[in-house]
TIBA-421251 format. One line per 10 residues: number of its first residue (from 1); their letters; for each residue z negated, y negated, x negated of C-alpha. Coordinates in Angstrom, 2 decimals. Layout:
N
NUM	a	Z,Y,X; ...
END
This chain:
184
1	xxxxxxxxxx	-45.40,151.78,173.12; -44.09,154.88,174.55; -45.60,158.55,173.48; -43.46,159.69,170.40; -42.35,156.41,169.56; -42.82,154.82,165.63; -44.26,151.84,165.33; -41.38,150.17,162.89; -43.58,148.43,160.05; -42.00,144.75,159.46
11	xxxxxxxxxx	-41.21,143.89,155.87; -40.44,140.62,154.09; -36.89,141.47,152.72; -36.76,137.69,151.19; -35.59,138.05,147.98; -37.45,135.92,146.73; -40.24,138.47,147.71; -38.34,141.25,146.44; -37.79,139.55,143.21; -41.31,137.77,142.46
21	xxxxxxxxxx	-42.45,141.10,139.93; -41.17,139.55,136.87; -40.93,143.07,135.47; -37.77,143.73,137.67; -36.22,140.70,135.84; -34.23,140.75,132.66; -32.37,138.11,131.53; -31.07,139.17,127.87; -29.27,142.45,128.51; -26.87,143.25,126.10
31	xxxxxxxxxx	-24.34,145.78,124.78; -24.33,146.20,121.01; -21.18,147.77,119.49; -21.45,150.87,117.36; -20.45,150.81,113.70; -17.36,153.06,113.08; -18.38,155.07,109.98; -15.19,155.23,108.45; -14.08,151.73,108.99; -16.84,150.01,109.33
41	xxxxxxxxxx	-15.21,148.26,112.45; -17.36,147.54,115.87; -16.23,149.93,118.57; -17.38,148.50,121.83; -18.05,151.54,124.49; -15.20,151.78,127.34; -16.00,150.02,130.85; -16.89,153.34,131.86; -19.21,154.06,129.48; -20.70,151.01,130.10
51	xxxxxxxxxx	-21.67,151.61,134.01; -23.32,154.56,132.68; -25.32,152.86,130.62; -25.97,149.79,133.21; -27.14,152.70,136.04; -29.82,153.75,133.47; -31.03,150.52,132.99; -31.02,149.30,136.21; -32.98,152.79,137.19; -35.39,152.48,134.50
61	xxxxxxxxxx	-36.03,148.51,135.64; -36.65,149.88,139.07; -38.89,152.67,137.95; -41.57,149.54,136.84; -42.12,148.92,140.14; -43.44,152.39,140.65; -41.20,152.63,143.27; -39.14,155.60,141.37; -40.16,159.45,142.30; -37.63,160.46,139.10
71	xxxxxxxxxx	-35.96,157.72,137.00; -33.74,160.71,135.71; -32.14,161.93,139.50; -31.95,158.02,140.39; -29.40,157.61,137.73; -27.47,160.79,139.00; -27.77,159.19,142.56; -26.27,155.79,141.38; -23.47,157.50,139.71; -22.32,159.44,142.16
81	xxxxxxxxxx	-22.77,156.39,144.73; -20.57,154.42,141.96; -18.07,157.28,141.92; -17.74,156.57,145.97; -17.01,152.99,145.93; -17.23,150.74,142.74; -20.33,147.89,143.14; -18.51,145.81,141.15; -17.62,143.08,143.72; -15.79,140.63,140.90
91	xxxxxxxxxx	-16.71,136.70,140.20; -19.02,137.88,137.57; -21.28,140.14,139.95; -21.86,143.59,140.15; -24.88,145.09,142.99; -25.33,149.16,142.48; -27.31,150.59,145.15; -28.16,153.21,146.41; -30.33,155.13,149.52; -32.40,157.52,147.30
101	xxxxxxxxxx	-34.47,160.45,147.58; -35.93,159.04,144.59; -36.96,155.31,145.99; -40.38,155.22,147.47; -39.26,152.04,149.38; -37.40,149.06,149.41; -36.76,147.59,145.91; -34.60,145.47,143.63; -33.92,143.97,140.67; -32.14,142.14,138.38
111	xxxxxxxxxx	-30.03,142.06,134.47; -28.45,139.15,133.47; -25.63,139.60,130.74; -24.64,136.49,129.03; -22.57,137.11,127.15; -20.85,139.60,129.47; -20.28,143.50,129.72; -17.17,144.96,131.07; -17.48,147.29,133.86; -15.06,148.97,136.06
121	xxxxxxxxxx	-14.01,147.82,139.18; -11.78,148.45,142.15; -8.72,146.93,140.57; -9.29,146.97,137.25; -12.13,146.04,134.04; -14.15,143.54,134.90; -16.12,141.07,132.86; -19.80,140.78,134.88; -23.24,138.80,134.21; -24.81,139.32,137.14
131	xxxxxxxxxx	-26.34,143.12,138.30; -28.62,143.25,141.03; -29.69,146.96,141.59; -31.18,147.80,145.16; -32.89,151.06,146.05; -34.38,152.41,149.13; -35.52,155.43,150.77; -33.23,157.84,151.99; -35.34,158.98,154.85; -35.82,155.70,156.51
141	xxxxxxxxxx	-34.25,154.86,159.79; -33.50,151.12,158.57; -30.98,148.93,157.34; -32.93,146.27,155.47; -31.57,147.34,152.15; -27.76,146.82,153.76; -29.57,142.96,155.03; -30.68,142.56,151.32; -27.09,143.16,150.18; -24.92,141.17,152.66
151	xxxxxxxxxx	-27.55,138.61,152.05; -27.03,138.46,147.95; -23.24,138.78,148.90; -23.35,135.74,151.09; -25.40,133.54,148.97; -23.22,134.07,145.70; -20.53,133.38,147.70; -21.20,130.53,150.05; -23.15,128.73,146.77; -21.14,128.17,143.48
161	xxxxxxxxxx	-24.01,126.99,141.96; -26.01,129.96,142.08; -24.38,131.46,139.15; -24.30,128.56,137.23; -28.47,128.39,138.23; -28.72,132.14,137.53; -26.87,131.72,133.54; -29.19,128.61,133.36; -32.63,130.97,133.80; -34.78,131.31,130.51
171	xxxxxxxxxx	-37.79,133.12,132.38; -37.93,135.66,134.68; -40.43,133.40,137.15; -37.10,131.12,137.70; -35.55,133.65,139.43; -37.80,133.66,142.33; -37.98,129.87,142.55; -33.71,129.93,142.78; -34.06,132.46,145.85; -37.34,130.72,147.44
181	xxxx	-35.02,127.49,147.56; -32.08,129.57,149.46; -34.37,131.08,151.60; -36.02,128.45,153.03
END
């Protein structure tokens, strides 16, 4: 190796890896509507609203990992990378992320909705089930988090069964054994 040159550490980017701390896994995220005091009626927050409220989450999934400098400044990040160029990418999937001051390194996870949340996206509301959040240092001269994300694009894509598999999941664990079997 030649004088000044990094030694570029190797990572397993399987997601399957990525995804095998069941603590980055929920499966029963859901939006309750609030209770109009004067009518009594449910008032369901707007789509926008509700990718506010998805960024959080997914930030405060993320900051489990330990992975998370400030949970807080994440969320700012992810919104203003949302503001950019909406993650919602339609067919019932949505994948925020974000290079972060904030990320210590690589990291994802993932919220299942079942019964839905409605989020905006690049031509319109969308109804998604499906948010995989991806983090990674800003700093680093890599592009493993952009291999991560053309590789979660490409598997929901080429595979229709994955989302059935995915709405099937009652355990976090199951996650990791859909992905090992992709990855293979």
């Amino acid at each position: 190796m030649a004088e000044g040159e990094k030694k570029r550490r190797v990572r397993d980017i399987r997601l399957y890896r990525l995804l095998a701390n069941e603590d980055l896994v929920e499966l029963w995220e859901r939006v309750d509507p609030e209770i109009d005091p004067e009518t009594g009626e449910e008032v369901y927050p707007s789509p926008e609203e509700n990718m506010r409220m998805v960024l959080r989450r997914v930030a405060e999934v993320l900051d489990r990992s330990g992975n998370v400098v400030n949970v807080k400044r994440l969320v700012d990040e992810l919104e203003f990378r949302e503001k950019q160029a909406p993650t919602v990418l339609g067919h019932r999937i949505a994948i925020p992320h974000v290079r972060s001051k904030n990320a210590r390194e690589l990291t994802v996870c993932f919220l299942r909705f079942p019964e839905g949340i409605e989020l905006p996206g690049p031509e319109g509301p969308e109804i998604i089930n499906f948010i995989f959040g991806i983090i990674t240092p800003i700093y680093e001269d890599d592009t493993d988090y952009q291999k991560v994300y053309r590789r979660l694009v490409r598997l929901y894509k080429d595979d229709p069964s994955l989302a059935q598999e995915l709405e099937e999941m009652t355990f976090p664990g199951e996650i990791v054994r859909i992905f090992r079997v992709r990855e293979l």
